[in-house]
LUMPATI-168327 format. One record per residue (C-alpha): y, z, x; residue number from 1. Coordinates in Angstrom, 1 decimal, always signed. Example, Ala and Ser with C-alpha at 12.3 -4.5 7.8 and 13.67 -1.06 7.14 Angstrom:
2
<<-4.5 +7.8 +12.3> 1> <<-1.1 +7.1 +13.7> 2> 
END
This chain:
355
<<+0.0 +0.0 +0.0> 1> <<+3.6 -0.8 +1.2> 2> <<+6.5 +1.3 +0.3> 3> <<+7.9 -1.5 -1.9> 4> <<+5.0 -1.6 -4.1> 5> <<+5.4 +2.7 -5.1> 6> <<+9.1 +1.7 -5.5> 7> <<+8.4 -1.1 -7.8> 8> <<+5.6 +0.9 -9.6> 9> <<+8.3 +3.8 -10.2> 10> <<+10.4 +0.8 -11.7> 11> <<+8.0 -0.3 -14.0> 12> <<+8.0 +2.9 -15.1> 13> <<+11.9 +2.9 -16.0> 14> <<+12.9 +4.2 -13.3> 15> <<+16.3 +3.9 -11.5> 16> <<+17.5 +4.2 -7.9> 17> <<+18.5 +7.3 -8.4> 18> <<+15.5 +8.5 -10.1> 19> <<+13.4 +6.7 -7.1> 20> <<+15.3 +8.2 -4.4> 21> <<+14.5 +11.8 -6.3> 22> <<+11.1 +11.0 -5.9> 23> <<+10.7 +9.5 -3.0> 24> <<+12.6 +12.8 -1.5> 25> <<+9.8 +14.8 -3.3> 26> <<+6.5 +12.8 -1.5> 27> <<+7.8 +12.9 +2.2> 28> <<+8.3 +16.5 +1.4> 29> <<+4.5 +16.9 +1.0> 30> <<+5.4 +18.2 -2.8> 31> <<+4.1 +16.8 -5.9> 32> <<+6.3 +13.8 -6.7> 33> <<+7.7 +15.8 -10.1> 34> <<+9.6 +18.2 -7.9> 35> <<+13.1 +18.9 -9.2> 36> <<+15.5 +20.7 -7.4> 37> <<+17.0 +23.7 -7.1> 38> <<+19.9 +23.0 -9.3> 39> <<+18.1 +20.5 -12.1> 40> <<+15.2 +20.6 -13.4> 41> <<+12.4 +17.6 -13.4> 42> <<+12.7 +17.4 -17.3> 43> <<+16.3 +17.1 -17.0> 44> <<+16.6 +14.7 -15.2> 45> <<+13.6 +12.1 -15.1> 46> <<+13.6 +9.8 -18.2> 47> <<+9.8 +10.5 -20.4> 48> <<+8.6 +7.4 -19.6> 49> <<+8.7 +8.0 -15.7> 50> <<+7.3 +11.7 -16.5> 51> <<+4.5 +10.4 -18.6> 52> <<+3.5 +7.8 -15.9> 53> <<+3.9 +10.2 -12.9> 54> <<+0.3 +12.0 -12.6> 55> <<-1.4 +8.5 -12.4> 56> <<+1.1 +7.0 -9.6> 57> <<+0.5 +10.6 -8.2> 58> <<-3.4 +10.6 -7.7> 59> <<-2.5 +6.9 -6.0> 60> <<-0.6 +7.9 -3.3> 61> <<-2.9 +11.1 -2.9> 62> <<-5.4 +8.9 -2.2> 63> <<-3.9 +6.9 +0.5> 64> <<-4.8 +9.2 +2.7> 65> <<-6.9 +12.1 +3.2> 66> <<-7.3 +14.8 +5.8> 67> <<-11.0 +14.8 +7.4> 68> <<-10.9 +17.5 +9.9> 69> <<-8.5 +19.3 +11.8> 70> <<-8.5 +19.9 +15.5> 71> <<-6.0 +22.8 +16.6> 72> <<-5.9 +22.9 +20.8> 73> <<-4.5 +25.2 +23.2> 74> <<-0.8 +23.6 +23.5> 75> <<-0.2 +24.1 +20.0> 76> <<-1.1 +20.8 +18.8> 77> <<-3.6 +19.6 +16.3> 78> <<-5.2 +16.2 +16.0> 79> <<-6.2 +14.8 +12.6> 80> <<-8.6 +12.7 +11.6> 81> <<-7.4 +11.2 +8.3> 82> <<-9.1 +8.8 +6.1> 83> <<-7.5 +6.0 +4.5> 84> <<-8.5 +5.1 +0.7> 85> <<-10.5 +2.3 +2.2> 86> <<-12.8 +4.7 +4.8> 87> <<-11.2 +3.6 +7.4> 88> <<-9.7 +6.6 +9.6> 89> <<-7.0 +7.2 +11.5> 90> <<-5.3 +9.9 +13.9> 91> <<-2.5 +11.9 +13.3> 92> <<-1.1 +14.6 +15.9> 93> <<+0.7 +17.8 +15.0> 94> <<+2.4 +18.2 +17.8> 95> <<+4.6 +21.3 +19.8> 96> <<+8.1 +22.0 +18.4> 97> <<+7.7 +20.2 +14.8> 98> <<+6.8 +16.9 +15.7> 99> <<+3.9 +14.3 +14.5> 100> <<+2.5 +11.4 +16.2> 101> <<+1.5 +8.8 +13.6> 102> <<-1.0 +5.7 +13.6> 103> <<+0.0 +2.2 +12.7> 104> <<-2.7 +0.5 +12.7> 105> <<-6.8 +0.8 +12.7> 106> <<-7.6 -0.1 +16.0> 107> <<-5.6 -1.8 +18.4> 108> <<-5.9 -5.7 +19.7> 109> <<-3.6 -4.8 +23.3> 110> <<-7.0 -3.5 +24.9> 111> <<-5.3 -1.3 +27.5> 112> <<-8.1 -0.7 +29.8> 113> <<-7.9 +3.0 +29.9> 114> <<-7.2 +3.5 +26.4> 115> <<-10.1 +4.5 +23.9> 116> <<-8.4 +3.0 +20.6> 117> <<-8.7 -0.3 +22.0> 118> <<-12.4 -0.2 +23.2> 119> <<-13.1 -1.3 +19.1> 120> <<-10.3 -4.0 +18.7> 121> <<-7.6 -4.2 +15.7> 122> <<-9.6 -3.8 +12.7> 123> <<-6.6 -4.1 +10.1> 124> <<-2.8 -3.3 +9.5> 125> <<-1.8 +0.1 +8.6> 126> <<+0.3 -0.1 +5.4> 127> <<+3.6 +1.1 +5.4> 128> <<+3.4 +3.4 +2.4> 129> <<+0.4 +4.9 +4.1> 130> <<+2.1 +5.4 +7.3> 131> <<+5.0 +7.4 +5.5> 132> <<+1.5 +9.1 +4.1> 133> <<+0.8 +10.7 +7.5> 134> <<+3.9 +12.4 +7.8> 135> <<+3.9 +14.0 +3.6> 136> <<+0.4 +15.0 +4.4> 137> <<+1.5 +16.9 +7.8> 138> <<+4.0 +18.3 +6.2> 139> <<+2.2 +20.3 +3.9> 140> <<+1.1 +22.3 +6.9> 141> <<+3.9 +22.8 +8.8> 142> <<+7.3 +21.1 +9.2> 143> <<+7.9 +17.5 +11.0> 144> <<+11.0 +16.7 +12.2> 145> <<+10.6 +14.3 +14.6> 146> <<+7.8 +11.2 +13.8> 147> <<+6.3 +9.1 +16.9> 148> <<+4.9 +5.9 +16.2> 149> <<+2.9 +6.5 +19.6> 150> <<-0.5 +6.7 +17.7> 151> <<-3.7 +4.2 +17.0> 152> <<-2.3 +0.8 +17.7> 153> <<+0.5 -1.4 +18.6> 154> <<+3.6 -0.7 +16.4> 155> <<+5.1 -4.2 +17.2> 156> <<+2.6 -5.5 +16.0> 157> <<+2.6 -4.4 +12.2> 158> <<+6.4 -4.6 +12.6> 159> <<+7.6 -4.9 +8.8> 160> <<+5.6 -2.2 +7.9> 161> <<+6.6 -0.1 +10.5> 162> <<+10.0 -0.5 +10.1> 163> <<+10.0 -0.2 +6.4> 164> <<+8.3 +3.3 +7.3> 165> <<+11.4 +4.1 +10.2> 166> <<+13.8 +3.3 +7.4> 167> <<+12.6 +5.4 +4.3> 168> <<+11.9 +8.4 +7.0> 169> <<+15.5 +8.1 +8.2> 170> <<+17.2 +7.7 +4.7> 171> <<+14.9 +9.6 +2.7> 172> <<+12.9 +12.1 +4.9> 173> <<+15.7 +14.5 +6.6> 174> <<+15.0 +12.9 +10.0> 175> <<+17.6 +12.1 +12.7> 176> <<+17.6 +8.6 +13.9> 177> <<+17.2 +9.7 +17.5> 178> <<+14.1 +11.7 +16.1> 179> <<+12.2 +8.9 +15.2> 180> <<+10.6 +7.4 +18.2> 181> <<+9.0 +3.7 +18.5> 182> <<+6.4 +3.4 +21.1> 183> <<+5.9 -0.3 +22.4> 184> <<+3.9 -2.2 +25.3> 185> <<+6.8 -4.9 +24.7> 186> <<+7.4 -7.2 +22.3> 187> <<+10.4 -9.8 +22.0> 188> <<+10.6 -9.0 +18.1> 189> <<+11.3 -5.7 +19.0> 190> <<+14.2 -6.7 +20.8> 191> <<+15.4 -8.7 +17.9> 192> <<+14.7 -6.9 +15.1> 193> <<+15.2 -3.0 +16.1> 194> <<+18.9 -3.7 +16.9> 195> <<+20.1 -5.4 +13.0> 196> <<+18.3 -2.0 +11.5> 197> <<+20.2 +0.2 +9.3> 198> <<+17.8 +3.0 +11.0> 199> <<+17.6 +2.4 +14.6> 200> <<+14.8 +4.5 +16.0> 201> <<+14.5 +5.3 +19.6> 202> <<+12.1 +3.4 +21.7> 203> <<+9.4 +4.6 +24.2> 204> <<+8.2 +1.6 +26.6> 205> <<+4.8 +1.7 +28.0> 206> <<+5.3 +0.7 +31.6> 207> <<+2.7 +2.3 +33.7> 208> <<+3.5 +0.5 +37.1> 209> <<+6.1 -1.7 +38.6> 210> <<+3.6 -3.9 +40.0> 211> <<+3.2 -7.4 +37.0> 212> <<-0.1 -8.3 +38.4> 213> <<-1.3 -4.8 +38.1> 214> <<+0.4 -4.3 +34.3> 215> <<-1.7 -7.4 +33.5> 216> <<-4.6 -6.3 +34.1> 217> <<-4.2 -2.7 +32.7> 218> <<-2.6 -4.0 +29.8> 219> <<-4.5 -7.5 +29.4> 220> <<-3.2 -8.5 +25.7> 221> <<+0.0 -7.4 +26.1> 222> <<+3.0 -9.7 +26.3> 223> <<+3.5 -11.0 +29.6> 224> <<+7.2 -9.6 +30.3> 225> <<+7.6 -8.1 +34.2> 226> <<+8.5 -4.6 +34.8> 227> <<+12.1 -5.6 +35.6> 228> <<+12.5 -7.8 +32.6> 229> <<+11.2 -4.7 +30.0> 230> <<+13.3 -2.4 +31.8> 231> <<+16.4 -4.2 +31.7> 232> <<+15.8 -5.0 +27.9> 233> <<+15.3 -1.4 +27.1> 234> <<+18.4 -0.6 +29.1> 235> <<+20.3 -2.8 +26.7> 236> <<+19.2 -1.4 +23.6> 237> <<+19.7 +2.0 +24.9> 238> <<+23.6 +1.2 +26.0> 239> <<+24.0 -0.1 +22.1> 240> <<+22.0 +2.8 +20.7> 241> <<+23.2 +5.6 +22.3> 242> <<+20.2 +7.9 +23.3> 243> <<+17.8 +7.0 +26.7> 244> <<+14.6 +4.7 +26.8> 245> <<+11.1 +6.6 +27.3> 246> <<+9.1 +4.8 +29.5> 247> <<+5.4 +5.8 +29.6> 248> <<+3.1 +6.2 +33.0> 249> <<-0.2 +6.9 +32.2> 250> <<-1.3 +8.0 +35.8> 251> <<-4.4 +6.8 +37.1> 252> <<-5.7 +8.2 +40.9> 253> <<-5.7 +5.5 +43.4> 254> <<-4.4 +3.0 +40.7> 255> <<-0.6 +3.6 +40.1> 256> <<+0.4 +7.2 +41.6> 257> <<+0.8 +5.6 +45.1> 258> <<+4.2 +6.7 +47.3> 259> <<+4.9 +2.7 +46.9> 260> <<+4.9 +2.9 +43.1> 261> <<+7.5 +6.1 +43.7> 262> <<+9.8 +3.9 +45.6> 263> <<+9.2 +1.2 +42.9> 264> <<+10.2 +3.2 +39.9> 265> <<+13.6 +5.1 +42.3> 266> <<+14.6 +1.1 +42.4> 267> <<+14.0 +0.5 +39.3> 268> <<+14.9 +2.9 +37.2> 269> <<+18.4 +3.5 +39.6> 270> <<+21.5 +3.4 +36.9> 271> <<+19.5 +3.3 +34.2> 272> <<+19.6 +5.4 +30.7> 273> <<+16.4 +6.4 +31.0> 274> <<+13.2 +9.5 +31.1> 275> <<+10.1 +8.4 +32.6> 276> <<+7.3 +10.5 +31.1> 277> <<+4.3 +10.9 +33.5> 278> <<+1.1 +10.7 +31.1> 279> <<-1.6 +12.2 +33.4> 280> <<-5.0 +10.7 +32.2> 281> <<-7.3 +12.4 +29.6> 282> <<-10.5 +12.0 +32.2> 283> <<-13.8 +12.1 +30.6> 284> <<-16.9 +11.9 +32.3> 285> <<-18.2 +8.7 +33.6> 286> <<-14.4 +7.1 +33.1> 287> <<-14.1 +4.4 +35.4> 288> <<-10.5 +6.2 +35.7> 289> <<-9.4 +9.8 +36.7> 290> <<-6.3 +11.5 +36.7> 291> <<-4.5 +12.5 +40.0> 292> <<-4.3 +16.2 +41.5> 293> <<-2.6 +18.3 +39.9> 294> <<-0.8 +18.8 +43.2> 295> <<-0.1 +15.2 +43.4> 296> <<+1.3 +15.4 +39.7> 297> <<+3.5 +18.1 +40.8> 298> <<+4.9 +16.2 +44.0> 299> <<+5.5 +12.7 +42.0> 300> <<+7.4 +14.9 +39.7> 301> <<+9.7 +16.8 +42.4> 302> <<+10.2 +13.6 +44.6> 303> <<+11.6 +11.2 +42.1> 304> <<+13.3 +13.8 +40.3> 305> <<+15.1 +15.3 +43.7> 306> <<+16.0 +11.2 +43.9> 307> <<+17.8 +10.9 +40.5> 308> <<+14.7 +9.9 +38.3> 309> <<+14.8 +12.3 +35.1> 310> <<+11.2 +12.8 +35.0> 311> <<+8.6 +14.7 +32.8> 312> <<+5.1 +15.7 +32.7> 313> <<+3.7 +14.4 +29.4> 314> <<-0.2 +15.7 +28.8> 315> <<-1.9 +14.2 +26.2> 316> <<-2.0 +16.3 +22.8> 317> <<-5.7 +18.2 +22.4> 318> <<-7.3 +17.4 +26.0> 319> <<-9.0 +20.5 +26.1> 320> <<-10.7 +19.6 +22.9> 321> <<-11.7 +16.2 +24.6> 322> <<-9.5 +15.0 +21.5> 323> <<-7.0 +12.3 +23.2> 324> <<-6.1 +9.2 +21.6> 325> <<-8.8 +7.3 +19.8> 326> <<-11.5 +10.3 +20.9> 327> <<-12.1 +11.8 +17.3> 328> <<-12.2 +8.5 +15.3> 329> <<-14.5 +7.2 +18.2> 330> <<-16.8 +10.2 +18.0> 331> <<-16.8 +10.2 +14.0> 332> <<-17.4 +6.9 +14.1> 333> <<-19.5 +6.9 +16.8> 334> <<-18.0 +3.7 +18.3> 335> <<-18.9 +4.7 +22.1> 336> <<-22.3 +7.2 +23.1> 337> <<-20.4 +10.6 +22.2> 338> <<-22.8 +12.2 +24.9> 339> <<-20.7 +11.0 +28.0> 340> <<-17.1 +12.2 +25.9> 341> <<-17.2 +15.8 +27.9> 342> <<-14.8 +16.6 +30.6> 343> <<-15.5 +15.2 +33.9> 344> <<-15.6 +17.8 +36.8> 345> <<-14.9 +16.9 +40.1> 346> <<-15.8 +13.2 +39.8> 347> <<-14.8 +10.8 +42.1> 348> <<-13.0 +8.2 +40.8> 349> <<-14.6 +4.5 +40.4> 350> <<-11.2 +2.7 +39.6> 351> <<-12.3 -1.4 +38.5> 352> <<-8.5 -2.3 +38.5> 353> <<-7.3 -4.1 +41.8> 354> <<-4.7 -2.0 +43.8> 355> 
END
């Protein structure tokens, strides 16, 4: 379901803008969608018509989505496993300090190599009235004020749905602009389309190395724009925006956490309005990658930030619940040999990327 279609149900039903807006308020709350307010009543202000036809459009959206289990870990986060109406599922993060990481699509067609959402391909879109969906049904557990589009799949690539979602969140859901983040490998549409929004979200590149070669094959479906080219589009959008670009660095030992990828990003990112978030990888056992030392983590941090990179150590929601990105779907769908997802202890790593 796409948001347009509740809207235009609610108009078929009589309804007006006004009366849609009310509503509409009421479901990204996580209430029931005949909430009134504190100041006027449902039944004094929602025309019969739209109050009679209310419980049936309410079991519909209930059943967009549906929580399957919950996953609480250590940092204060919990991963969901959510069901679409379909029974096709989907992850949903709870994250520190009120946020929610949302999913965009089932699957993913970029096939980053060290990503586990990619390993079963796109299956299908990720409606935007389903999306909006995740964050009503998080916030019946605890408050969301930022969303991140930084769950399963490719935001760019269910673009009208996604921004349809960014737009109702940011008019109708009590989010700030800044608050709502899109997370992108890079996509000229993006560029295009993010800037004429009445919402204008901010935007998280995946980068992960400075090297093109090397982004290729980490990132094999991905649009082939070089490092230099992403960064200086983000840098544009960030001027006319106001608030910095994310870029993301998953790090992978021997792969990308070399002291000639440091002296990349200090070129690259010099002037720039920008974070870099180092993503240190969720290792499993018999991963043909591994995360760095946590000592090495810890210098990469201090040298490029000593050398004017703002830089921050982003861990994965739920890694000590062997629950990263595309884990619990994989497992509940049993899309890989669950037996090898356990934490890998002092592996070496066996890195297939050229370096």
């Amino acid at each position: 379901m796409r948001i347009q279609d509740f809207h235009q149900s609610l108009a078929d039903l009589g309804a007006k803008p006004c009366h849609i807006g009310r509503i509409s308020r009421a479901w990204l709350a996580g209430k029931p969608l005949d909430t009134g307010t504190k100041y006027r009543k449902t039944e004094d202000y929602l025309p019969l018509a739209v109050r009679e036809g209310l419980p049936a459009l309410a079991e519909q959206i209930a059943g967009l989505v549906s929580l399957t289990s919950e996953h609480p870990a250590a940092d204060g986060s919990a991963r969901l496993l959510v069901a679409l109406a379909d029974g096709q599922m989907v992850e949903s993060v709870l994250l520190p300090r009120d946020g929610l990481c949302v999913s965009t699509q089932v699957g993913c067609a970029v096939g980053c190599v060290f990503c586990m959402t990619g390993k079963s391909g796109l299956l299908r879109q990720v409606g935007s009235a389903e999306i909006v969906a995740q964050v009503a049904l998080a916030r019946r557990y605890r408050p969301v004020k930022k969303v991140v589009f930084m769950g399963m799949g490719e935001p760019a690539h269910n673009l009208d749905n996604v921004l349809e979602a960014i737009e109702l969140l940011g008019l109708e859901g009590n989010i700030g602009h800044k608050n709502l983040v899109f997370s992108t490998v890079g996509d000229m549409r993006v560029f295009e389309r993010l800037p004429q929004q009445r919402v204008k979200p901010a935007l998280a590149l995946s980068l992960h190395t400075s090297r093109a070669d090397l982004r290729q094959q980490l990132l094999p479906r991905a649009p082939r724009i070089d490092p230099e080219e992403l960064m200086e589009l983000g840098e544009a959008y960030a001027r006319r925006v106001g608030y910095p670009i994310q870029y993301q660095w998953t790090l992978l030992k021997g792969v990308n956490d070399s002291q000639e990828e440091m002296d990349a990003i200090l070129r690259l990112f010099k002037g720039k309005f920008a974070v870099l978030n180092l993503i240190p990888y969720n290792s499993l056992e018999g991963d043909a990658f591994q995360r760095p030392d946590a000592a090495h983590i810890q210098y990469m941090t201090r040298y490029l930030h000593d050398r004017g990179v703002l830089t921050k150590v982003r861990n994965s929601a739920g890694q000590d619940i062997d629950g990263g990105c595309g884990q619990l779907r994989a497992r509940a769908t049993q899309l890989v040999d669950t037996s090898r997802l356990r934490r890998a202890v002092g592996r070496a790593p066996a890195n297939k990327v050229e370096t």
